[in-house]
C-alpha angles and dihedrals in degrees: 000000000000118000089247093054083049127102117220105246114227134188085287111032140044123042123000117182106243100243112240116241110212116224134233094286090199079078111016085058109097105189088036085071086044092053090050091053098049096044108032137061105253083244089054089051089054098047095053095040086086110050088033090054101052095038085055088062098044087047089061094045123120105247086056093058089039082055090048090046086049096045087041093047097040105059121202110258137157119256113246092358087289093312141099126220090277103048107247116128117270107163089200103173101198112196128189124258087251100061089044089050095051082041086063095031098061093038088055085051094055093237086164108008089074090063087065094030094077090197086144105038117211083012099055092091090050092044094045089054095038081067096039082049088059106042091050105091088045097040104083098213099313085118091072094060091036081056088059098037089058095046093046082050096054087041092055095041084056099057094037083067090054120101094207085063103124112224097241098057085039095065097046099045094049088049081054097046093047088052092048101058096038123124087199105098104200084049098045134095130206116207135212134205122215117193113132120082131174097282094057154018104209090345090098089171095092093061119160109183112099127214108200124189099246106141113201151146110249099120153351129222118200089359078307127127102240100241134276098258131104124214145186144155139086134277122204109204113031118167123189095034094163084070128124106223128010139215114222157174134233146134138266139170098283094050140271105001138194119228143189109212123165111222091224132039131186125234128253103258124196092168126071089247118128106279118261128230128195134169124280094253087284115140128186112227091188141319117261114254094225134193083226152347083068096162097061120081116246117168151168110243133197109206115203121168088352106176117214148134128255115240116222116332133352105260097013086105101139101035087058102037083048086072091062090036093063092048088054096042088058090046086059089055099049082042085060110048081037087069103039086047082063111043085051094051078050096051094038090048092051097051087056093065107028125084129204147186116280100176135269101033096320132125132184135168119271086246086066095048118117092198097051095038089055098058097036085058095062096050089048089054088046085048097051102046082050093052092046088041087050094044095045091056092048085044097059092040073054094061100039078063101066125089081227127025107227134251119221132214096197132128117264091259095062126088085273085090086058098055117096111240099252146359087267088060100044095057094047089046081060112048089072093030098068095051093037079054110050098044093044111044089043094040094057095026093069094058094048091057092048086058083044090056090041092054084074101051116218092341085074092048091064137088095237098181087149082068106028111168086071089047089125089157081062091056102045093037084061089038096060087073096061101080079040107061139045082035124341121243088272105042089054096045084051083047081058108045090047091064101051094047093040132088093291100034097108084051093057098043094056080039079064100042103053092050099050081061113048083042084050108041104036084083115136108239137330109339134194097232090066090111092052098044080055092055106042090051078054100048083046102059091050100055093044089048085054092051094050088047114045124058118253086252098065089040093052093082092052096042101111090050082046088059099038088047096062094038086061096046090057093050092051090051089046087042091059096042088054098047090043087050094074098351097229119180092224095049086044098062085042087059097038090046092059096044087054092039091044090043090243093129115043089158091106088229094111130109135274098272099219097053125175142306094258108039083044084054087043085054107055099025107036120202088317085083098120096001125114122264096262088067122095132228128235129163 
């Protein structure tokens, strides 16, 4: 049409982008399924459909993204700047409606309470992260207190089984556990974790909040005397601050220290007056300006005559703390590939609806670009060794959970190749997992969603709270924390380090080898991956040859290409169990592209790594390509 022939648009009238729809991801996904076979029993699969199903639509409703706008919009603050008309200190946090409504919503949900709940054995954690996975893009930041409510949880359920336990402190911690893993939201309690103060981000040794034995009666919690500890101090970063109850950290004579303490206490009635609560001697300074994650509180706190319990033994600080450490590590990590889950349901629902210029006159839909698929296909490869990275490493903390870890009558191309040979194994597998883990998925996960928001040109760029559900700025924005807390990219590659070159690390590196080879060598039949199993083994050997040799000094500079390194040596391995699991041409070039990219293969037998239109749309959209919603995507 000539320009003449033409009408001028106006704000009403001419062209308006269709807005894309995303898709249940609990089916649209295509290496979430992938995840769920490799990881699950296929009765185990059949049992959850149905709740994750129907969980992936509510997630995408409008009243949950009406609650995300409203927690996004109404910023936490404290009410008079933490003091009343008068002066005197109040600390009030005030949170929006939203942020209350997700609260009870996940909790409802059981975002943490399954994993407690142990209704699938050696899965429930799996199960219990698939969900988390999901919720992530539609859940505004209440995955951060549910993280340290799952790791005080653990914390609490470890020392319960303990017979030291004192009475007192038994009965306190086990009203707390069963609070927090609970799905009853007038009943549940979220935790926090406060570790970090003004001297040091991870570096706790400089602690300067002191816990000092003083018992006394100024207050109950739950009908329960508060503790008879004393403590004060400051700490510096303290997320979740709406919580009932904390985990933290403070010194005592006989050196760092972990403590329960709850945030409120009620006071002592003799009337028949309605009782008071106050806090715990827990005061807010002020509440942290953040790039993201705005509608989560994070604050600096003055503690003064906090009243709490010690957990486990005076000076034993950081073994205890580490328990909760490792959950929310894992909890990164699920935050991570969440979010990357969701900017590319975003990108690939986008390239469904929007045309584009193809030259000479020609238009096509983004989908049908070369071009496009091509690069959405990388971002969906780079997704999926991430996802199976993410769920090895929950399915293992699955399994150290167990009384017994269990024994499986599967064939050798199931996940039973996967699976160390022992306990013993599996917890030194993960004392360099969870760190490996962390650093890595959220690392690299960061610069994925970015390419996710870029797939939709400036619209990705905006804040589009007026349609929430493709606010992909919102998400990426939250994302860009998570390679920051619970342990930055280099003080996770120095954890690691610290490990292999410790007191057990010739135990974790045969830990590792023998499971790169039984992972690697349990294949059916000839594979086509025969070359690259080769030459990761080989890969392998040189780089623990290079950790035996070479003193943790000369190591230290390389540390953070030490960590990345094995973590893509386990992906490749993971890669090649799941393609030899069903053998699946998409799921194959996926496999093959991240060898070549990761210098894993160096055979020259590999494919080309563009590939074409249709294995790149394969790739990113499974079999769900032209097929309604209700379908599911596999590769």
């Amino acid at each position: 049409m000539s320009s003449t022939q033409r009408k001028p648009s106006t704000g009403n009238d001419g062209f308006f982008q269709t807005a894309p729809s995303i898709r249940n991801q609990f089916y649209d996904d295509v290496s979430f399924q992938r995840v769920m076979d490799l990881f699950l029993p296929k009765s185990v699969i059949e049992s959850i459909t149905p709740e994750l199903a129907n969980f992936g639509d509510e997630i995408l409703s409008k009243r949950i993204f009406d609650w995300v706008t409203d927690a996004e919009r109404n910023v936490p603050y404290v009410r008079g700047g933490g003091r009343d008309a008068f002066g005197r200190r109040t600390s009030e946090l005030v949170v929006s409606e939203g942020w209350r409504k997700l609260q009870n919503f996940g909790i409802e949900s059981g975002i943490v309470a399954i994993g407690y709940e142990q209704k699938y054995s050696e899965s429930t954690r799996v199960v219990q992260m698939l969900k988390n996975h999901l919720w992530t893009g539609s859940n505004a930041n209440v995955a951060c207190p549910s993280a340290m409510t799952d790791g005080a949880a653990r914390l609490l359920k470890t020392h319960l089984f303990s017979t030291q336990l004192e009475p007192a402190s038994r009965r306190v911690f086990q009203d707390a556990y069963d609070r927090l893993i609970s799905r009853d939201p007038q009943k549940a309690w979220t935790s926090g974790q406060w570790m970090t103060e003004r001297g040091g981000g991870s570096d706790v040794s400089g602690t300067e909040t002191i816990a000092t034995w003083a018992p006394s009666n100024d207050g109950f919690v739950s009908n329960l005397p508060l503790g008879p500890w004393r403590i004060d101090g400051f700490k510096w970063f303290s997320s979740a601050t709406d919580s009932s109850m904390t985990v933290l950290l403070a010194q005592t004579p006989k050196g760092l220290s972990t403590f329960f303490a709850p945030i409120y206490r009620t006071l002592p009635n003799t009337s028949a007056s309605p009782i008071e609560k106050e806090s715990n001697g827990i005061f807010i300074q002020r509440l942290k300006n953040k790039f993201g994650t705005k509608s989560l509180p994070t604050a600096e706190l003055e503690l003064s005559n906090t009243r709490g319990y010690l957990i486990g033994k005076e000076g034993q600080g950081i073994q205890e703390i580490s328990a909760i450490l490792n959950i929310t590590r894992i909890y990164s990590a699920i935050s991570a590939v969440g979010s990357l889950g969701r900017g590319l349901a975003i990108a690939k629902s986008f390239a469904r609806v929007r045309e584009v210029g193809a030259g000479k006159g020609k238009r096509l839909m983004l989908k049908d670009s070369p071009l496009h698929m091509n690069t959405m296909a990388k971002i969906a490869g780079q997704y999926h060794s991430l996802n199976v990275f993410t769920f090895f490493g929950t399915w293992l903390l699955g399994i150290s959970e167990q009384d017994q870890i269990p024994a499986h009558s599967e064939p050798p191309s199931s996940r039973a190749r996967l699976q160390p040979d022992g306990p013993a194994d599996i917890q030194l597998l993960l004392r360099v997992l969870f760190p490996v883990l962390k650093a890595s998925v959220c690392k690299r996960s960061i610069h994925a969603l970015q390419e996710c928001m870029e797939a939709l040109g400036g619209i990705g760029y905006l804040d589009n709270t007026e349609n929430e559900s493709i606010n992909i700025a919102r998400i990426y924005r939250d994302c860009c924390v998570l390679s920051i807390w619970e342990g930055t990219t280099d003080v996770l590659a120095s954890d690691t380090l610290r490990v292999l070159s410790g007191r057990i690390g010739n135990d974790v590196l045969n830990a590792l080898d023998r499971w790169i080879s039984k992972a690697l060598g349990n294949s059916v039949g000839p594979s086509p991956f025969a070359s690259a199993k080769r030459d990761i083994t080989t890969t392998w050997g040189t780089l623990k040859d290079r950790l035996r040799k070479e003193s943790h000094e000369k190591l230290l500079p390389s540390a953070r290409d030490i960590l990345f390194q094995i973590s893509d040596i386990i992906m490749g391995v993971l890669l090649i169990a799941d393609s030899e699991n069903d053998k699946n041409p998409a799921a194959m070039e996926v496999c093959f592209r991240f060898l070549e990219e990761h210098a894993l293969a160096r055979s020259g037998a590999l494919r080309n790594l563009e590939g074409g239109l249709k294995l790149n749309q394969q790739i990113v959209y499974g079999d769900s390509m032209e097929k309604p919603f209700a379908n599911q995507s596999k590769l």
